[in-house]
C-alpha positions in Angstrom: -59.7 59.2 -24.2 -62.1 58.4 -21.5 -61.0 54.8 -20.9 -57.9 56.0 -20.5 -58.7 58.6 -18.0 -60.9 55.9 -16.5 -57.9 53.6 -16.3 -55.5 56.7 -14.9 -58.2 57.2 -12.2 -58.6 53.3 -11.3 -54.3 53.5 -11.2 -54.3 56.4 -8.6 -56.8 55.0 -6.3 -54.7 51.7 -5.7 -52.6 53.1 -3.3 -55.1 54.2 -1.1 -56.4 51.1 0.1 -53.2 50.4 1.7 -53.5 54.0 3.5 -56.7 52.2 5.4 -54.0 50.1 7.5 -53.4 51.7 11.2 -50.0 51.8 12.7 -49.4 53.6 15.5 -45.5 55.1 16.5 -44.1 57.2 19.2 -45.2 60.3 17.5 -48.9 59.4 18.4 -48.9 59.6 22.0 -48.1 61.8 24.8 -47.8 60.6 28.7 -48.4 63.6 30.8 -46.7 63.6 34.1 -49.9 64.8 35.8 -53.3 62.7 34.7 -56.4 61.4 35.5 -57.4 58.5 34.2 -61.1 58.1 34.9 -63.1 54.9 34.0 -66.2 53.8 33.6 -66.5 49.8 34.8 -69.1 47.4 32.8 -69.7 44.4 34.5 -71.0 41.3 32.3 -74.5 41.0 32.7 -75.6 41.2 29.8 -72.6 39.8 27.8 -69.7 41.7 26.3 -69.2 40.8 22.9 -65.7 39.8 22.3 -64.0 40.9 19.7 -63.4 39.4 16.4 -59.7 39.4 15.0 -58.9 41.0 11.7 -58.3 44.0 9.3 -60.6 46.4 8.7 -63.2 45.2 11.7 -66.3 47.5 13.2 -66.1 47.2 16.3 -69.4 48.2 17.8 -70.1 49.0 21.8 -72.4 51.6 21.2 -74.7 49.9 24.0 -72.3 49.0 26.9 -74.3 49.0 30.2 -71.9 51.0 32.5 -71.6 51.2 36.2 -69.6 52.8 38.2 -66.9 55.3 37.2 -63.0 54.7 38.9 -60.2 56.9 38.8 -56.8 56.4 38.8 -54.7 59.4 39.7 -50.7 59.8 37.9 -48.2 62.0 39.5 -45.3 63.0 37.9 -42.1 60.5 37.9 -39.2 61.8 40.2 -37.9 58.7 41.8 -33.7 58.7 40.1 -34.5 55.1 40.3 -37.0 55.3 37.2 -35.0 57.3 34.5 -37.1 55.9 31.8 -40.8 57.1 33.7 -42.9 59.9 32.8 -45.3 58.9 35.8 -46.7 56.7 38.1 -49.5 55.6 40.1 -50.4 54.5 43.8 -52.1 51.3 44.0 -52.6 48.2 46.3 -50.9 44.7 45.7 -51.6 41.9 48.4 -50.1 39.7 50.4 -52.5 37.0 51.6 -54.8 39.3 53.6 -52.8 42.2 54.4 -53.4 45.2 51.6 -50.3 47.2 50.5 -49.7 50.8 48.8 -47.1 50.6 45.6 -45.9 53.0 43.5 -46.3 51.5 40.1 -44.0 53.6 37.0 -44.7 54.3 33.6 -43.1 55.5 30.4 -43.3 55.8 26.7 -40.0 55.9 24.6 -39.4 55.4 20.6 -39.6 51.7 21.1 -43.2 51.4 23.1 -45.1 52.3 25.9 -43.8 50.6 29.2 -44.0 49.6 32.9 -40.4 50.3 34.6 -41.3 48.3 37.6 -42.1 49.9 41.1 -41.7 50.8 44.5 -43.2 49.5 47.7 -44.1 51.8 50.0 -42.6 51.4 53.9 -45.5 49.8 56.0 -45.7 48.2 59.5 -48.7 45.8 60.0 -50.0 43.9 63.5 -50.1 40.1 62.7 -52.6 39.4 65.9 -55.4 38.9 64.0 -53.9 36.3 62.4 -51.9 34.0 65.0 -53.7 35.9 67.7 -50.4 37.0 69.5 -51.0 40.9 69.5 -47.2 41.0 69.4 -46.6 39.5 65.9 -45.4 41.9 63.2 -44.6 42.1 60.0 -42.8 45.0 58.4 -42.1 46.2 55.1 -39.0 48.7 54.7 -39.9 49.4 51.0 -38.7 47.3 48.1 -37.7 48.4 44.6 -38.6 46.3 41.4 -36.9 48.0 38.7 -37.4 46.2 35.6 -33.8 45.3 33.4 -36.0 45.2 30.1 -39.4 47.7 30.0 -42.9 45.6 30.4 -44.2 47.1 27.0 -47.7 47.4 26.6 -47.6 48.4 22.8 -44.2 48.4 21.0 -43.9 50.7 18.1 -44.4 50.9 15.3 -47.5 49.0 16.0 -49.1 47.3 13.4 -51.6 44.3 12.9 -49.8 40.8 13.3 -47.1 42.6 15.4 -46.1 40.5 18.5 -43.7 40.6 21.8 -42.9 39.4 25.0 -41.3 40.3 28.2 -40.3 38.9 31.5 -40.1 40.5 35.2 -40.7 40.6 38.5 -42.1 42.4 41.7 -40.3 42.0 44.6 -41.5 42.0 48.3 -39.6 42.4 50.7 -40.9 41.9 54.5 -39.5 41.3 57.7 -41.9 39.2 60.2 -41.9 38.2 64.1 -44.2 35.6 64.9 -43.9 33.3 68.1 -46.0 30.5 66.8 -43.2 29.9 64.0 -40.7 30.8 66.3 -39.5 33.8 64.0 -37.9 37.0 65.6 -37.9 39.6 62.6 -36.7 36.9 59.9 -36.3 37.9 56.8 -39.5 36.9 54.0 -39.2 37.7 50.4 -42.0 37.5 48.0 -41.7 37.1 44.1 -44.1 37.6 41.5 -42.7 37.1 38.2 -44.5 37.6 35.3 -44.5 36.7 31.7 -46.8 38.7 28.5 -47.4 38.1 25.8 -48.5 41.0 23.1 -50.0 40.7 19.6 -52.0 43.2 17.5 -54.5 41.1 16.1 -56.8 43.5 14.8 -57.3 47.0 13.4 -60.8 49.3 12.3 -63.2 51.0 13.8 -64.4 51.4 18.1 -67.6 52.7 18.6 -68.5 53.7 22.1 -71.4 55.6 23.5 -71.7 58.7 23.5 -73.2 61.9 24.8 -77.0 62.7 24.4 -77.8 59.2 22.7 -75.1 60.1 20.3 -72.3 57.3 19.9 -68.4 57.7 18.9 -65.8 56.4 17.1 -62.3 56.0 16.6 -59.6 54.4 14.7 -57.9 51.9 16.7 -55.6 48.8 17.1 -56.8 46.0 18.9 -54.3 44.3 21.3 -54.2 40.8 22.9 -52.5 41.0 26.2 -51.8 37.8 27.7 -50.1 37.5 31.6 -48.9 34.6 33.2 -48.0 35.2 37.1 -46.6 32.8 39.0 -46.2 33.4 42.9 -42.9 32.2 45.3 -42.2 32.8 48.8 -38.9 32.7 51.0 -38.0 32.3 54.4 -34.5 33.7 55.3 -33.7 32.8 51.8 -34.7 29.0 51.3 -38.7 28.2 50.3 -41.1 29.3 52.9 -42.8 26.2 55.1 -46.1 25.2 54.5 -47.5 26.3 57.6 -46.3 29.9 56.9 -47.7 30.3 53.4 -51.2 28.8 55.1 -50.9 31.3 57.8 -50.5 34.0 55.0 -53.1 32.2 52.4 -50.5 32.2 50.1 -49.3 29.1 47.8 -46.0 28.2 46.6 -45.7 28.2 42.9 -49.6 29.6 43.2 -49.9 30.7 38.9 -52.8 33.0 38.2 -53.3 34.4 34.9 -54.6 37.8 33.3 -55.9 38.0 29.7 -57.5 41.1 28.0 -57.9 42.9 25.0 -56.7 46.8 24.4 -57.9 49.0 22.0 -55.1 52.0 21.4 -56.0 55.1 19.6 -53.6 57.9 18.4 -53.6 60.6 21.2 -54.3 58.4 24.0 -51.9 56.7 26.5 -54.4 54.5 28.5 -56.6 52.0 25.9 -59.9 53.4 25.0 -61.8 50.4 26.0 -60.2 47.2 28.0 -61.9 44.1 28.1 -60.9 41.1 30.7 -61.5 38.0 29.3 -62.0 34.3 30.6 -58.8 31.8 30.2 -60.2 30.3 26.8 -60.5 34.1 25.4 -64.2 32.7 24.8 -66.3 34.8 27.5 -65.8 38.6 28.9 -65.7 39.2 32.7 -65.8 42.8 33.0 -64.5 45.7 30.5 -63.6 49.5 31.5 -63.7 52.4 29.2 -62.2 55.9 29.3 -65.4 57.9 30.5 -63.4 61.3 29.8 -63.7 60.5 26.4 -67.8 59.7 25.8 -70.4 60.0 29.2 -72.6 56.6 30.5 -75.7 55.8 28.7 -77.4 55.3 32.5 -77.4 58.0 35.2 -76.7 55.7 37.8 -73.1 56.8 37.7 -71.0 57.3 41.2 -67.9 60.0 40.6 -67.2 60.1 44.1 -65.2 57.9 45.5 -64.9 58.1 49.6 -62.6 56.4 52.3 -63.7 53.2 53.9 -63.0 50.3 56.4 -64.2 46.8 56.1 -63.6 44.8 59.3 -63.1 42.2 60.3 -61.0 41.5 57.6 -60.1 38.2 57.3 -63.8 37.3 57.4 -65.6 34.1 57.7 -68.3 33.0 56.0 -70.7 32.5 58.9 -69.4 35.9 60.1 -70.4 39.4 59.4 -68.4 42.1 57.8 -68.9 45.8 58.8 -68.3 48.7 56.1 -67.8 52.1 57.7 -67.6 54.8 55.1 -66.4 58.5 55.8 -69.4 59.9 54.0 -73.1 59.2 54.4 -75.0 56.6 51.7 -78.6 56.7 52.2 -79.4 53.9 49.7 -76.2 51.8 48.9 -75.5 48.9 46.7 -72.9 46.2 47.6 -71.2 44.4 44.1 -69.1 41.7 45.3 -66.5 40.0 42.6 -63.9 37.8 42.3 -60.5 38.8 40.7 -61.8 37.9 37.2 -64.7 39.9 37.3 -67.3 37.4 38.4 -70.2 38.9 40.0 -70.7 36.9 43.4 -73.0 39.1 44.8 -75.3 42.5 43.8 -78.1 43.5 46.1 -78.3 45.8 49.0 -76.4 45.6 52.1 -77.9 46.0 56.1 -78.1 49.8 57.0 -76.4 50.2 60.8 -76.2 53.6 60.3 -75.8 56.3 57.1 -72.5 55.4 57.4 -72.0 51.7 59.0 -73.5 48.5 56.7 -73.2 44.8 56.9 -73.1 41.9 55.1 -72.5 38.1 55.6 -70.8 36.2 53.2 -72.3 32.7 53.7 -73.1 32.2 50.2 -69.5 32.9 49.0 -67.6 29.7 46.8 -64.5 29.8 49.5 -62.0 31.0 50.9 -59.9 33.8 49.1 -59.8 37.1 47.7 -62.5 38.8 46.7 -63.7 42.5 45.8 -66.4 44.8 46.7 -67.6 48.2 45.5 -70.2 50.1 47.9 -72.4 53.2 45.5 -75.0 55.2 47.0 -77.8 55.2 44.4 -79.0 58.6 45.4 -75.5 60.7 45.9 -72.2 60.5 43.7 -70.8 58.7 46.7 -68.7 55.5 46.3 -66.0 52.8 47.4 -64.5 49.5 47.0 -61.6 47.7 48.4 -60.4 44.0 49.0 -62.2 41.1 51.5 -60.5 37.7 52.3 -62.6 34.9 53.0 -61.4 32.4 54.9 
């Protein structure tokens, strides 16, 4: 009799390993029209670990060293153009120097959750400090990129070994009138087609820290993201001249590439934690996680995030650049990265004023892109933005 309860007992437990695998469907998220998405940034000194693939994983970063906390602010999606969207986002695509606002839509359907594509937001721009002709222009009337397929992030049901792909586009579309090129408000289109590639190569347990020395966990899926951009330029249709895209810093055919891992939990529409990882998925540059969710294990924290100009922007590297914030910072601390999240420089910048700071970027790598963030370590009070060396 008791072998065979023992044997009945051994019997009802089988099926409960399988119940250990996650999968995650429709039913277990929510986008809400109106959000906040705050996030705490981790820069990688010291390392990241990078997560192992497979079932059943720990996966423990209980001691991330965080930063400074970034928000990004969703509004509700009302634009006819994005059916599909529950919300979007304003943020700030580039062309070569000249910094642009987007509206950038999301949704979440039975199949996944999704990008829809976006909308470029009318903008006029002097081009003087570029040819030096204080006549130049280039304007932008606004330019839809409504994606045929959705960009899924996570396609349900989501389960490990899943994959997918996708392909789009953003589309700029620009008018310009330079003298130097001999262009009188000729037409210049920008592309930026991307392709990703999704796979859930992973599944257990995240542990983040916590409140009061306390750490948290979750039950999550862990996501390989893989983009593959590749940049194109036209003049009045045919492929733009050399000496405009060099005017512009911009390449034709210029591929860049974005890697990262996502970890997805039931309940939440934004990955817990997001890791960016080098080309050879061998070395983290930088990770972000949800800081809504668990509070920083430092108190130098910045929650406020303030308005700021860098000028002159272009800047040289023998030349100095000027950041005038709209709030005081009585002892601020300049981060400067490139767009994978390498730290270029940390240190304090020269005080003008509580306000006004300078730095020179002579020790930069070259000319390009690069980012800044700006925190007062004795006030809440932060910002960042986008410099081009040239």
């Amino acid at each position: 009799m008791q072998r065979f309860l023992l044997t009945v007992l051994m019997i009802s437990l089988i099926p409960l390993v399988g119940l250990a695998q996650i999968t995650l469907d429709h039913e277990d998220f929510t986008m809400e029209p109106e959000y906040v998405d705050a996030r705490v940034f981790v820069f990688s000194d010291p390392p990241i670990p990078v997560p192992d693939h497979g079932e059943d994983m720990v996966y423990d970063y209980s001691e991330l060293f965080s930063t400074v906390i970034d928000s990004t602010f969703y509004h509700e999606a009302t634009d006819e153009n994005f059916e599909s969207a529950t919300r979007f986002f304003v943020g700030s695509p580039a062309l070569g120097p000249i910094s642009l606002q987007s509206e950038y839509y999301k949704g979440v359907n039975e199949s996944g959750m999704f990008r829809a594509g976006s909308y470029l937001l009318p903008e006029r721009e002097s081009l003087g400090p570029l040819t030096g002709n204080p006549e130049d222009s280039i304007i932008f009337p606004g330019s839809y990129s409504i994606f045929e397929e959705p960009d899924y992030f996570i396609k349900f049901p989501a389960t490990y070994g899943d994959e997918w792909s996708s392909e789009n586009s953003y589309i700029t579309d620009a008018f310009v009138t330079a003298s130097a090129f001999f262009l009188n408000n000729a037409e210049v289109t920008n592309q930026q087609s991307f392709a990703r590639e999704g796979s859930v190569v992973g599944w257990g347990e995240l542990i983040l820290p916590g409140k009061d020395d306390t750490d948290v966990s979750f039950e999550v899926l862990l996501i390989r993201d893989r983009m593959d951009i590749i940049d194109s330029t036209f003049l009045e249709g045919e492929p733009a001249p050399p000496q405009l895209l060099s005017a512009f810093n911009l390449s034709q055919g210029r591929e860049t590439f974005l890697y990262r891992y996502n970890f997805y939990a039931a309940g939440f529409s934004t990955p817990l934690l997001q890791i960016t990882m080098d080309f050879e998925w061998e070395e983290a540059h930088f990770a972000t996680f949800k800081s809504g969710l668990v509070l920083s294990n430092t108190e130098d924290i910045a929650t406020n995030k303030v308005d700021a100009n860098a000028f002159p922007n272009p800047v040289g590297q023998s030349d100095r650049v000027v950041f005038q914030t709209a709030e005081p910072m009585t002892d601020p601390v300049l981060t400067v990265f490139d767009n994978s999240g390498r730290i270029l420089f940390s240190g304090s910048p020269d005080i003008q004023r509580e306000d006004t700071f300078s730095w020179e970027p002579n020790n930069m790598p070259g000319a390009g892109m690069l980012y800044y963030q700006l925190k007062d370590r004795n006030s809440a009070n932060y910002t960042s933005g986008k410099l081009l060396i040239k």
